[in-house]
Legacy VTK file of the C-alpha trace (Angstrom):
# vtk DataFile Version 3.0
C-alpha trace
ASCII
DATASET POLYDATA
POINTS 283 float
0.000 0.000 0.000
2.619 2.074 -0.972
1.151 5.146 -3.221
-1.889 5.281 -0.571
0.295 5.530 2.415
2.284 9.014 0.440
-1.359 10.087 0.878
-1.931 10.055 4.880
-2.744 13.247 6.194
-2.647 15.132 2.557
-6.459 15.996 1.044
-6.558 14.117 -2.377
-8.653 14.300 -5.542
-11.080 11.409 -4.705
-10.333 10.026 -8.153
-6.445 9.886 -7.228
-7.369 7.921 -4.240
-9.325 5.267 -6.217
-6.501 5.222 -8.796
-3.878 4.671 -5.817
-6.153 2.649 -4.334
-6.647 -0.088 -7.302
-2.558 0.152 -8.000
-1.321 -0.727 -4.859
-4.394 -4.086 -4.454
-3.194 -5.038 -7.955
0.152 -5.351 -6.756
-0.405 -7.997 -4.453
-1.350 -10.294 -6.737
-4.292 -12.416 -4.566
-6.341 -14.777 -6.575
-9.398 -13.739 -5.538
-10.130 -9.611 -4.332
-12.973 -8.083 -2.735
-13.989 -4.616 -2.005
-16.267 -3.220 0.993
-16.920 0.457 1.254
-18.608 1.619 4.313
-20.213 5.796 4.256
-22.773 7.945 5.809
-26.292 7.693 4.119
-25.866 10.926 3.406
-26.623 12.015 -0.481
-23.452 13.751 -0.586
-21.644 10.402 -0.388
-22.086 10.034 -3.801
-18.969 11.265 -5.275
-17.116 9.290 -2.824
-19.034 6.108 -3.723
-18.675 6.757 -7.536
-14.584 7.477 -7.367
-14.312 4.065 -5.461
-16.369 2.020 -7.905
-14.933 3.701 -11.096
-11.327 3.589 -9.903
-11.076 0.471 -7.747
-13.988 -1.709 -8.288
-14.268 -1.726 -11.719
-11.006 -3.140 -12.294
-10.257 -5.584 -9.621
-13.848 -7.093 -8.239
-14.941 -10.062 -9.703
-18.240 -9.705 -11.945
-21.253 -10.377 -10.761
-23.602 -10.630 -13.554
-23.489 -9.080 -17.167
-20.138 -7.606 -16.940
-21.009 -5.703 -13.406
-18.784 -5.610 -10.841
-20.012 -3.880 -7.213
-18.576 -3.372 -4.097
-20.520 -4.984 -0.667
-21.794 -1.395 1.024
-22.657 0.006 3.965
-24.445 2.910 4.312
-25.673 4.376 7.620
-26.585 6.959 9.746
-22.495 8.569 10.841
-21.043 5.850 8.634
-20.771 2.847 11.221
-19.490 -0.372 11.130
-21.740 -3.255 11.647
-20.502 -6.269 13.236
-20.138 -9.135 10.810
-20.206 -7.257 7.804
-16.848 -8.673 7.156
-17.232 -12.224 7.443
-20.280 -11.772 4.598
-18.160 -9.435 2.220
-15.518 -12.083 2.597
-17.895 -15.213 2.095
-19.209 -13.189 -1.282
-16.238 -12.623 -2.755
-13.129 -14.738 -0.921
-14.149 -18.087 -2.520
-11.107 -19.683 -3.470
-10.125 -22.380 -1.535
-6.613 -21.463 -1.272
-5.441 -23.727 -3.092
-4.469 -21.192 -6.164
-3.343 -18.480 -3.015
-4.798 -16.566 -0.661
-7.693 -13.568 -0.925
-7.647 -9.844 -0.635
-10.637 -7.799 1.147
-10.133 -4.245 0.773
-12.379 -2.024 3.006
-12.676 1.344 2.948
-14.381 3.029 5.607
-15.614 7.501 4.667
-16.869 9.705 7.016
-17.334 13.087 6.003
-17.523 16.813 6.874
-18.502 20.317 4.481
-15.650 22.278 3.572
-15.883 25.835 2.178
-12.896 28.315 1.651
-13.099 31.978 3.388
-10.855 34.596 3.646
-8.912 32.321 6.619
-8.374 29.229 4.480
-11.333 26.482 5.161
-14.622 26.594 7.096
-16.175 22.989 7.885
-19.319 21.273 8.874
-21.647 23.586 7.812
-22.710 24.427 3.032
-25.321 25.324 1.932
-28.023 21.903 0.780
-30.475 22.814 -1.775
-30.465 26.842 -0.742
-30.559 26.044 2.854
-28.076 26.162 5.660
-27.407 22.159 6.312
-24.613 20.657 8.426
-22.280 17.836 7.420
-22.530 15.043 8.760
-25.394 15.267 10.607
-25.380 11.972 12.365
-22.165 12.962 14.050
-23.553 16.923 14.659
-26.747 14.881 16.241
-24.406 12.931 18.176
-22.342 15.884 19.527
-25.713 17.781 20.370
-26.653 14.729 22.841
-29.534 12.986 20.545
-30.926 9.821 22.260
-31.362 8.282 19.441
-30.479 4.593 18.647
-27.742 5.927 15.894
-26.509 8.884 17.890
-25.619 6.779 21.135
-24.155 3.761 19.452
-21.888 6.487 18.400
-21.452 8.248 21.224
-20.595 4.929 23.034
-17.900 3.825 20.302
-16.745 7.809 21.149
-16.170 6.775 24.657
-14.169 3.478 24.079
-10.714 2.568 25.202
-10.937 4.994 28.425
-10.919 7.909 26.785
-14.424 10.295 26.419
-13.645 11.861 22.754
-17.045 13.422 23.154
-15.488 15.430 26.599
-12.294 16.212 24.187
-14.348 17.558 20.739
-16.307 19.893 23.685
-13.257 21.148 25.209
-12.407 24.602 23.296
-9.126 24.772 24.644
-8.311 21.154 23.134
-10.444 21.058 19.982
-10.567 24.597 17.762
-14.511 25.035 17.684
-13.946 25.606 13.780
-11.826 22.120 14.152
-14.550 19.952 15.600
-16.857 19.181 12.338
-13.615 18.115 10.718
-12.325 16.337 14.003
-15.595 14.334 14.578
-15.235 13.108 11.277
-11.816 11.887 11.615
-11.996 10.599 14.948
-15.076 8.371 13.993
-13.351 6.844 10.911
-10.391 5.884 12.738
-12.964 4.103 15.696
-15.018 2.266 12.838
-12.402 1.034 11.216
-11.072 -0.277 14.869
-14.100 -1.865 15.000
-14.257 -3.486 11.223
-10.571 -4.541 12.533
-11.506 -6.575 15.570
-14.041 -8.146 13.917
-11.579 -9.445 11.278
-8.872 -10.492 14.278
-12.106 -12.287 16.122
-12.441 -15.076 13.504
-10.300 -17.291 11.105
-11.067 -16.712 7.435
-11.338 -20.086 5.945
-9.034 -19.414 3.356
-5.618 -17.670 3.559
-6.542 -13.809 3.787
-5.489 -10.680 3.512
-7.652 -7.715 4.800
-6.693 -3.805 4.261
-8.732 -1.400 6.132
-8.602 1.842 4.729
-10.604 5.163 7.335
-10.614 8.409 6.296
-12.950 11.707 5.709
-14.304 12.820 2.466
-14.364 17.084 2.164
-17.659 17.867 0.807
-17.458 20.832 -1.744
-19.606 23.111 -4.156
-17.710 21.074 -6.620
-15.383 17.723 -6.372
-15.171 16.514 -3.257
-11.453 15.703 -2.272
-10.347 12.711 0.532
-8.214 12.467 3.217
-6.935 9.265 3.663
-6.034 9.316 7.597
-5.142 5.548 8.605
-4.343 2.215 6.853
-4.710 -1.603 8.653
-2.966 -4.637 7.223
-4.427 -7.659 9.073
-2.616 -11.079 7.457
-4.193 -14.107 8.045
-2.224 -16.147 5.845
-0.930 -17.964 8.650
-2.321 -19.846 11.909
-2.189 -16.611 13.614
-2.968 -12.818 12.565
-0.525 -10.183 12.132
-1.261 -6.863 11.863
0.273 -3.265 11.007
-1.578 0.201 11.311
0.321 3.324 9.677
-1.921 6.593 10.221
-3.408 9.316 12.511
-4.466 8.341 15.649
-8.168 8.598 17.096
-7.456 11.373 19.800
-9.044 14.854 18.414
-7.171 16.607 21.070
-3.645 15.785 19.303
-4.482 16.855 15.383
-2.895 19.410 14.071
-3.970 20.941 10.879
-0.378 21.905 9.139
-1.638 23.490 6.253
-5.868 25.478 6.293
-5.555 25.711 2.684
-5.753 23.096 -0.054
-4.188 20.871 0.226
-5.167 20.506 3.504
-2.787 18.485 5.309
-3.340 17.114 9.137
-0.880 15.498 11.446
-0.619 14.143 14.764
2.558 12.333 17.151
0.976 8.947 15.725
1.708 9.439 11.992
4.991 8.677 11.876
7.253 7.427 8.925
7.025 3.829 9.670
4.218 1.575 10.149
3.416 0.012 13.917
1.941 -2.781 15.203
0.029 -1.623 17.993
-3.393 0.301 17.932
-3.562 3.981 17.705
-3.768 5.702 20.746
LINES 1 284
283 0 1 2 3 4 5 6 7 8 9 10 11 12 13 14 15 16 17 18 19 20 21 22 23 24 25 26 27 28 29 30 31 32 33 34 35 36 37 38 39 40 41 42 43 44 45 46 47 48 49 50 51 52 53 54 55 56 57 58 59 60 61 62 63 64 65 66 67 68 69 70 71 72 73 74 75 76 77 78 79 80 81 82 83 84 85 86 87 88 89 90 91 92 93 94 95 96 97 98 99 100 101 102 103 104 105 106 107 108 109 110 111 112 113 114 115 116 117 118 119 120 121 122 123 124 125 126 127 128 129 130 131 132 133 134 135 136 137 138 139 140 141 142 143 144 145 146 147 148 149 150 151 152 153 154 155 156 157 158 159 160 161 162 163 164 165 166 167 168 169 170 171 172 173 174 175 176 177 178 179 180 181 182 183 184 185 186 187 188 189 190 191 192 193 194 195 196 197 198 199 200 201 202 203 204 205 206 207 208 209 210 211 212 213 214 215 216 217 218 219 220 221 222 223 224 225 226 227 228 229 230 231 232 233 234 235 236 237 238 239 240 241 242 243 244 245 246 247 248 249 250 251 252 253 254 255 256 257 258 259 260 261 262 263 264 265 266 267 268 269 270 271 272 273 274 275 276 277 278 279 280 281 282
């Protein structure tokens, strides 16, 4: 995953992330590749969705009838993942018996956030949607503004994992920027999905020799083409007896990013992205 790891922290034409995207998975030469890609239901997902089918899955996935080749989707309220989506995306398209090699699931796991340019670089979570003032996302706005409901507090939980209340951090001015925190939420919740999507993987065996890449990040939605920020990349190898696994990236504490750059490119950092990969979770 070479081209997409020159890409952490740096906002990147959605269609060069697809393009990167599809090199690198050709590269590794499996005999059998998947693709899962897991966004908001939000209708500004599409460009997003439509980069990764045109760049990645059209040239790699299998096809499924007449010549069409899909990804296996999620799309929910904030983006989340759902337990055992894995094991199903891997059943569908991981059917080789090993016996040619091994199989490659590539997941790729958006959240989002609006971003506009003003006279002091960007302004996020808040463009206009059909002539109206709208924020983006709104799941994770909902979730910040204390909703009860069943989406906003499975988020809010996952926001509270590990011993650390991101929810008390993204509210803290003097951590979190208040013009930071649409952009934060975003980035923070992509890098606790794909924790999730990650443990689900390390839980359970494949039945074939595997190879999973989880891929979290936040797509900028514009007036025009949206652009992506790839912020985190897994590698969990089960081509042996037991997993191994690397994770290069941001971590998921808002309190420690650092926007380098407020104007396109945009580019982010934090004391976890480092030059090499490691093998323990981000903090």
């Amino acid at each position: 995953m070479n081209r997409i790891i020159k890409l952490l922290g740096r906002e990147a034409d959605v269609d060069e992330v697809g393009r990167s995207l599809y090199a690198d998975a050709a590269e590794v030469r499996a005999a059998s590749v998947g693709g899962m890609l897991i966004t908001c239901s939000d209708e500004s997902e599409r460009q997003g969705r439509d980069a990764f089918q045109r760049n990645f899955a059209e040239h790699l996935l299998p096809s499924l009838k007449l010549g069409e080749r899909s990804f296996f989707r999620l799309a929910n309220l904030g983006g989340r993942y759902e337990t055992g989506a894995v094991e199903i995306a891997r059943q569908h398209y991981l059917t080789d018996d090993g016996a040619k090699g091994f199989g490659l699931l590539v997941i790729k796991i958006n959240s989002h956030v609006s971003a506009e340019h003003d006279g002091d670089g960007y302004r996020f979570g808040r463009m206009k949607r059909y002539g109206a003032d709208s924020v983006y996302c709104g799941a994770l706005h909902a979730m910040l503004d204390g909703s009860d409901l069943p989406f906003a507090t499975d988020l809010a939980a996952t926001f509270r994992t590990g011993g650390l209340d991101r929810l008390e951090l993204l509210a803290d001015e003097a951590r979190v920027a208040p013009s930071h925190r649409s952009l934060f939420v975003a980035m923070t919740n992509s890098s606790l999905q794909a924790q999730r999507a990650v443990g689900d993987i390390e839980a359970s065996r494949p039945t074939q020799p595997s190879l999973f890449v989880v891929i979290h990040g936040v797509i900028l939605n514009k007036k025009q083409k949206d652009s992506d920020i790839i912020c985190g990349i897994h590698r969990i190898d089960w081509r042996t007896d037991e997993p191994t696994r690397s994770y290069h990236g941001l971590g998921d504490d808002p309190s420690r990013y650092r926007i380098r750059s407020a104007y396109a490119p945009l580019i982010i950092e934090d004391d976890t992205l480092s030059s090499e990969p490691t093998t323990a979770r981000p903090e």
